[in-house]
Structures are given as C-alpha cells and as structure tokens.
VEXKOLLUM-31069 format. One record per atom (N, C-alpha, C): residue in one letter; x, y, z. Coordinates in pm, whole numbers, padded with zeros to 5 digits, always signed. Example, Ala and Ser with C-alpha at 12.3 -4.5 7.8 and 13.67 -1.06 7.14 Angstrom:
# VEXKOLLUM-31069
A+01319-00569+00780 A+01230-00450+00780 A+01320-00330+00780 S+01285-00225+00708 S+01367-00106+00714 S+01290+00003+00787 
//
This chain:
# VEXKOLLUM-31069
X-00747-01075-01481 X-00798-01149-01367 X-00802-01056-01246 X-00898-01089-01156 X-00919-00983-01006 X-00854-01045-00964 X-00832-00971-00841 X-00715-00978-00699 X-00782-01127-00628 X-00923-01152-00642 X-00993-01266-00631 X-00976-01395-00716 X-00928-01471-00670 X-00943-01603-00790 X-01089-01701-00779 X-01113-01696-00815 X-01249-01771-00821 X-01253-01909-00772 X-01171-01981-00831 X-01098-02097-00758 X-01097-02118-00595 X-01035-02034-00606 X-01026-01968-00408 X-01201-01958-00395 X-01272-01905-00414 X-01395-01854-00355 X-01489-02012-00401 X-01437-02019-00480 X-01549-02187-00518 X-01438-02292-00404 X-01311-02321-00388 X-01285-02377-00278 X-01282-02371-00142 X-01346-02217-00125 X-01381-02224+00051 X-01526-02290+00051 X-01592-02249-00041 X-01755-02282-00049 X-01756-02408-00041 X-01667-02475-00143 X-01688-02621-00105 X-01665-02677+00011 X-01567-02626+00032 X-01535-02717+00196 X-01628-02693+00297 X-01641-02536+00264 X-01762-02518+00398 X-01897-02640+00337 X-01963-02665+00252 X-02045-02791+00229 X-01980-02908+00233 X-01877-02911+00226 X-01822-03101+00243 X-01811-03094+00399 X-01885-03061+00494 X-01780-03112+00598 X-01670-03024+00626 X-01587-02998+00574 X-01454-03005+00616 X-01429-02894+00754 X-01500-02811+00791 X-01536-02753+00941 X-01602-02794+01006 X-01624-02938+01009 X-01692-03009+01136 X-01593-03039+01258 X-01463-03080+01222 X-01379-03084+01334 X-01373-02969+01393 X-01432-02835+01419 X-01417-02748+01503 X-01446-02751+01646 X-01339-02700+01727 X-01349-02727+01905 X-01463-02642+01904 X-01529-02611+02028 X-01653-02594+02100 X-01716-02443+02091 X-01788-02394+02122 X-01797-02232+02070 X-01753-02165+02162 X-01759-02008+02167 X-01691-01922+02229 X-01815-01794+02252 X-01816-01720+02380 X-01891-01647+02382 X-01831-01519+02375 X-01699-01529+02385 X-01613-01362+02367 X-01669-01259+02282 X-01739-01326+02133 X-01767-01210+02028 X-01897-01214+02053 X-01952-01250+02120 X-02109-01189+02108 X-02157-01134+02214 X-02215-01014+02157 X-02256-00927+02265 X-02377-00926+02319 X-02443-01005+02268 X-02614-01065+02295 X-02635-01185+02262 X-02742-01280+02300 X-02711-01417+02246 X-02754-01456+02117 X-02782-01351+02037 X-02847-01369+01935 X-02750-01271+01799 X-02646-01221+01859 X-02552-01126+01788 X-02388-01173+01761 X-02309-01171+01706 X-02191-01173+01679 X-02127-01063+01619 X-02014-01049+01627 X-01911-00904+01602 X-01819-01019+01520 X-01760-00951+01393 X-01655-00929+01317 X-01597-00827+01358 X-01438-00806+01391 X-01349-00739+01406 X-01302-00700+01323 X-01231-00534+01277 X-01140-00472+01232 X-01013-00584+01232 X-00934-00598+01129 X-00817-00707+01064 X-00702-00571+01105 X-00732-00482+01063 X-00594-00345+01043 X-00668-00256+01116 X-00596-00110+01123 X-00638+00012+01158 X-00626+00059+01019 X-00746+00161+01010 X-00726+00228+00884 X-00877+00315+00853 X-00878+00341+00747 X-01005+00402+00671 X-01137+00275+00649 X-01233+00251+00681 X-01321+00112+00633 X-01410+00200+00537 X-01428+00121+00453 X-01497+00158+00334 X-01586+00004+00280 X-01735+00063+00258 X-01819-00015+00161 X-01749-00133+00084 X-01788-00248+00059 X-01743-00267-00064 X-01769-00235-00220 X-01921-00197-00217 X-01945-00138-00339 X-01809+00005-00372 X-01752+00041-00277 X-01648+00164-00251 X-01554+00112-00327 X-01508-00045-00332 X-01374-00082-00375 X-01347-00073-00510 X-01260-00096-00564 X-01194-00075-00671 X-01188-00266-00731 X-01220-00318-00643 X-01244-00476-00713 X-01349-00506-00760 X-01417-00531-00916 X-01532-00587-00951 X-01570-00722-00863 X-01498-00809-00801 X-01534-00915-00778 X-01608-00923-00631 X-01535-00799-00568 X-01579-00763-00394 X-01691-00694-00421 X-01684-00556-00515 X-01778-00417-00484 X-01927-00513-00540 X-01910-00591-00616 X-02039-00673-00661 X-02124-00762-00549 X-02026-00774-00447 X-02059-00844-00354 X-02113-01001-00403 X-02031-01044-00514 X-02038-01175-00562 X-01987-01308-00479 X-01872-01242-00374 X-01809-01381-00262 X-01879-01385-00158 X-01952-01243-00087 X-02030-01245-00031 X-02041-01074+00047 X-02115-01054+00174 X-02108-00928+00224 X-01989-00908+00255 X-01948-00792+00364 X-01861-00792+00402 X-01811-00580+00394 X-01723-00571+00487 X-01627-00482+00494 X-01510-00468+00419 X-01438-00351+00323 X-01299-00356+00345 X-01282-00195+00451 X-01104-00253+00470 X-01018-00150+00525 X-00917-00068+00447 X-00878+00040+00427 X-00755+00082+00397 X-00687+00056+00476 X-00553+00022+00504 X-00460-00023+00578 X-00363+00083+00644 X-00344+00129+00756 X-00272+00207+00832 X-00169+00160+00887 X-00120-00006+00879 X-00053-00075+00952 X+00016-00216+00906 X+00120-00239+00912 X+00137-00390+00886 X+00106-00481+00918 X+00005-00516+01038 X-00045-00641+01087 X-00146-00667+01058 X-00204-00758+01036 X-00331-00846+00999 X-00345-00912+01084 X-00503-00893+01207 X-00541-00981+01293 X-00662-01019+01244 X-00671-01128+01311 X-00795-01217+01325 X-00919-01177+01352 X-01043-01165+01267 X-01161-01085+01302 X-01260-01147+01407 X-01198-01274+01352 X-01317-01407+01468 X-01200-01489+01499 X-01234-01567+01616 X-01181-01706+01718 X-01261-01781+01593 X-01147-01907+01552 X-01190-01965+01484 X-01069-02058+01424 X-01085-02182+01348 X-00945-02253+01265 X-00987-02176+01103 X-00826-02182+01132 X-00791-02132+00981 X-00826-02235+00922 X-00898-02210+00822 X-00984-02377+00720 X-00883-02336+00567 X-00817-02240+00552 X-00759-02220+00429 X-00649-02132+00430 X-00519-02152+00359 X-00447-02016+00373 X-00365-02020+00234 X-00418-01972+00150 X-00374-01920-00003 X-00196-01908+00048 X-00144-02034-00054 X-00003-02043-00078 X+00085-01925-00064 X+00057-01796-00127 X+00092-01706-00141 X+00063-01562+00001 X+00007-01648+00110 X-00024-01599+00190 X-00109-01436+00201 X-00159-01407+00092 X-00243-01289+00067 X-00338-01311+00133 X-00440-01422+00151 X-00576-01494+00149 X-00573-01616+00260 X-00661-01580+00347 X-00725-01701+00433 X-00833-01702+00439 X-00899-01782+00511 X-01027-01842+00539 X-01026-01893+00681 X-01115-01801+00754 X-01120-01874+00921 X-01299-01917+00969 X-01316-02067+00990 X-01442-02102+01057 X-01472-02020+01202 X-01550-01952+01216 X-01580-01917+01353 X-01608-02031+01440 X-01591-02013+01616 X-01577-02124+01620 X-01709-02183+01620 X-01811-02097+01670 X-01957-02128+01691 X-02028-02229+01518 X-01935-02214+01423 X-01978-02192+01270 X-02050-02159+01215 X-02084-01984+01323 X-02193-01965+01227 X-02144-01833+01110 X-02032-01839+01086 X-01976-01779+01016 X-01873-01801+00914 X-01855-01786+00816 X-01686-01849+00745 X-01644-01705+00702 X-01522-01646+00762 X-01492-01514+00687 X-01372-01553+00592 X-01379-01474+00525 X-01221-01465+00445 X-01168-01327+00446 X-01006-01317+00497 X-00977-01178+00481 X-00886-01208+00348 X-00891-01128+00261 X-00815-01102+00110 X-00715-00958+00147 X-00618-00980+00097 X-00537-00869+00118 X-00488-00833+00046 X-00508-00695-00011 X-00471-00632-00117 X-00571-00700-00259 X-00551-00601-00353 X-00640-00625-00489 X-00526-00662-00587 X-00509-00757-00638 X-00423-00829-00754 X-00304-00846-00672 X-00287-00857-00510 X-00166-00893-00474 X-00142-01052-00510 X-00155-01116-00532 X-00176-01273-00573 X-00051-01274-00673 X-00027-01143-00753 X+00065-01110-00847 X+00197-01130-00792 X+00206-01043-00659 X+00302-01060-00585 X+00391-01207-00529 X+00342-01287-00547 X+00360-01444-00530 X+00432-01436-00397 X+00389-01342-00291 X+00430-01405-00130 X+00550-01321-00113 X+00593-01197-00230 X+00660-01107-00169 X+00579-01014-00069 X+00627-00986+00073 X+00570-00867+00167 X+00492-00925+00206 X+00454-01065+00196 X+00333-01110+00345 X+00467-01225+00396 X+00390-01261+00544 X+00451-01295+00630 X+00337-01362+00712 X+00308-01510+00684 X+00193-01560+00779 X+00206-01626+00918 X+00176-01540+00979 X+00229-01631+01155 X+00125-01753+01214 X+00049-01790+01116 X-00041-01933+01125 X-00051-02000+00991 X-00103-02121+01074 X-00109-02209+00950 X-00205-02265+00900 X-00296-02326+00806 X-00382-02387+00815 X-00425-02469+00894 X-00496-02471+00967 X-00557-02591+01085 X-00532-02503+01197 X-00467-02401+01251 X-00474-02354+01324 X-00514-02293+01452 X-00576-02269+01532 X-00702-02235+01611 X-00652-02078+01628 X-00712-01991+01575 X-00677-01823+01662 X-00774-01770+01747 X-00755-01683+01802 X-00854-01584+01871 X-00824-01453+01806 X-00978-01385+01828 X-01010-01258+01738 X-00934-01190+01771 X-00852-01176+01703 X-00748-01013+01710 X-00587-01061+01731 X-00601-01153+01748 X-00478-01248+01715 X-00357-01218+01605 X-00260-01192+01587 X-00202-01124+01432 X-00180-01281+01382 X-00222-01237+01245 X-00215-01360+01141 X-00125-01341+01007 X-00093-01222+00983 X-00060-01193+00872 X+00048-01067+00906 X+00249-01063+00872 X+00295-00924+00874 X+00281-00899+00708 X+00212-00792+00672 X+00244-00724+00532 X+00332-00628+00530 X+00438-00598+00441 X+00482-00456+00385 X+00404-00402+00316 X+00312-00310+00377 X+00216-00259+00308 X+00274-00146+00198 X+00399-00089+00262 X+00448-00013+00188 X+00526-00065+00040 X+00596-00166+00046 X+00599-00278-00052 X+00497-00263-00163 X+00368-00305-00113 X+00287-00348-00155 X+00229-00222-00213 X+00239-00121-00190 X+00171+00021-00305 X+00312+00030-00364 X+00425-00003-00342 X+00527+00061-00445 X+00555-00045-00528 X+00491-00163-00509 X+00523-00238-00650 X+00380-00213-00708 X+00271-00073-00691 X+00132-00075-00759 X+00036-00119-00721 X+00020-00156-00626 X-00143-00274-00567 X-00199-00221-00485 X-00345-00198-00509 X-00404-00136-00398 X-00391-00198-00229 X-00366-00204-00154 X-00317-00260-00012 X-00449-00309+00072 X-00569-00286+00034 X-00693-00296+00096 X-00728-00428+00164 X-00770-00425+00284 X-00755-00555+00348 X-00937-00546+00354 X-01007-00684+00303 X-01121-00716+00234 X-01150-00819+00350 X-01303-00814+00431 X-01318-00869+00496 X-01485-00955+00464 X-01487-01050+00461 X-01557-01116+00340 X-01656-01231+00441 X-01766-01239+00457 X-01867-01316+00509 X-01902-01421+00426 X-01837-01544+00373 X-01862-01602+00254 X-01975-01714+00281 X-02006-01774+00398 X-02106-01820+00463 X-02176-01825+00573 X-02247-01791+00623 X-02318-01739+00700 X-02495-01881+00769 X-02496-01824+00851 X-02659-01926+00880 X-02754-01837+00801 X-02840-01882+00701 X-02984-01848+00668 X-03020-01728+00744 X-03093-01796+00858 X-03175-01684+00928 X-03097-01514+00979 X-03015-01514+00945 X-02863-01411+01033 X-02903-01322+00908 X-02912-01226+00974 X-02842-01049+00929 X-02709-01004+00958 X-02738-00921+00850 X-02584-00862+00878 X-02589-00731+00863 X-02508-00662+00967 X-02495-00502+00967 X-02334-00435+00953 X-02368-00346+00899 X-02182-00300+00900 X-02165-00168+00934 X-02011-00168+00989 X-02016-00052+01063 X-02005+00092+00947 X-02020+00194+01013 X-01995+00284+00906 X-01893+00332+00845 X-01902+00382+00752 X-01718+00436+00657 X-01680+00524+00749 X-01545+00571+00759 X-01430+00631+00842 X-01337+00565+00925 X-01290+00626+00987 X-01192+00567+01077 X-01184+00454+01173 X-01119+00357+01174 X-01180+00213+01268 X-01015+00196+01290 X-01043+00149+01418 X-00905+00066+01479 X-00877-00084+01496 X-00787-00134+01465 X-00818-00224+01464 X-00836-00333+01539 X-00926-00455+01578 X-00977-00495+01659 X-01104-00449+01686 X-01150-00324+01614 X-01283-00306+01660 X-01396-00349+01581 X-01521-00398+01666 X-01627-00425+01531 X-01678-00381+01462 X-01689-00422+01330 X-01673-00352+01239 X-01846-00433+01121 X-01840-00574+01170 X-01980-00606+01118 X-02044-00695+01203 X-02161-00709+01220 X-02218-00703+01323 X-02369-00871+01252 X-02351-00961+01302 X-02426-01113+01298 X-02563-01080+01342 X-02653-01091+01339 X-02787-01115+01412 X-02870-01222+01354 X-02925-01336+01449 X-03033-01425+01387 X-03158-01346+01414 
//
C-alpha cells in the first residue's frame, strides 16, 4: 500500500461534493496577489521537488491531484492557505484545508508510508473544524524520527480540488523557505 490511502483521497473528494465546506467564514484577500491569482505556500523549508520527482506512485502520477512536494529541513508544518481544516487523518500525518475563498481544497501528506507510523513523531496543533491562516504551524514532526524508523519525510502538497476555469503554476525545484509560494492559482 502507498503512503496515500485511497480512502483518504476518495473521502476528501466526497465531502468537497457533499457540501460539507459550505459552512466556511467569508474570503480573504491576503493570498492573492492579483484578483484573478492565488498563492499556495511552502508547508516546511527545504528542497521542493516535482511530483513526478517523488518516490510515491500515487503523488508522482498525479492521480490525487497537482501539486508540489518538499524535502523537509525542519520540524514544523505550516499552513499553505487560510482556510478550515475539513479533515485531519487520525494518525495526524494527513490533513485537508478548504481555502477560505473555496476555490481550492489542498491536502498536505507527510511523509511516504508514514501512516505506518500510527502517530509516532507527529504532533497536531489543530483540529478538525479549525480556522488557520497561511503559515500558521499545524503539524510538529520528528522528522528525524521519521528517516530513522525508514520513511521518506517528504511533505506533499496536493491541490485535490480546484475551480474548472483555474490554472495552475508551480514554483521551480530547489531551495524554498518556508511560507513562500510555491504554487501559484489563476482563473
């Protein structure tokens, strides 16, 4: 099995179609830098790499959707978008945040087969239902933990629904800090 459960990726999808991000408060103009653009934020500092780059069949296929990963330089996991946490995998590896505008649903995945780990070395400082702002820390990992029990540490930043008309651009491979944008919305 991938670091992805499928389960997980067929239950954000659903909710994003049932409804279940309609209760979202009002939009936010912080991440957009034009009125027709939105920024995804860097989650970690680290190396960003393609996903076709990754080492996950389920990401590099781009089967959950577009998206960025990071190599991880750091133990914190922030928030890429202002948005409610609509999901947060038991095991705290995996969330799901509605932007607030909704024109986005990201999921950050952390690490590849950490799911194995069953919630050793994460540490989630929100909860489902939550409201954050971009760059917000959401997640402490032992990242170091997390390569010495074997797992790649890669923090996976995942566009799983999006508006129709919207493009998407990503930033380029190398060095990114985190908080910075890293993929880029356009209608």
């Amino acid at each position: 099995m991938h670091s992805l459960d499928f389960g997980w990726a067929i239950f954000m999808k659903g909710h994003a179609t049932m409804g279940f991000f309609s209760r979202l408060m009002g939009g936010s103009d912080e991440q957009k830098t034009a009125a027709s653009e939105f920024e995804i934020l860097a989650p970690v500092s680290g190396e960003l790499v393609h996903l076709e780059n990754t080492n996950d069949p389920a990401f590099s296929s781009r089967a959950v959707g577009d998206g960025v990963a990071v190599v991880p330089q750091e133990g914190t996991v922030c928030a890429p978008v202002s948005g409610t946490v609509a999901a947060l995998f038991p095991t705290e590896h995996a969330l799901g945040i509605m932007s607030d505008d909704s024109s986005a649903q990201v999921m950050l995945h952390i690490g590849i087969d950490t799911v194995k780990l069953e919630g050793k070395g994460f540490h989630a400082l929100v909860a489902q239902g939550d409201h954050v702002d971009a760059g917000q820390p959401l997640v402490e990992v032992d990242f170091d933990a997390v390569r010495a029990a074997g797992f790649d540490p890669t923090v996976f930043v995942i566009v799983c629904e999006r508006s129709e008309n919207s493009t998407l651009r990503e930033h380029a491979s190398g060095p990114v800090a985190a908080k910075e944008p890293v993929v880029w919305l356009s209608e």
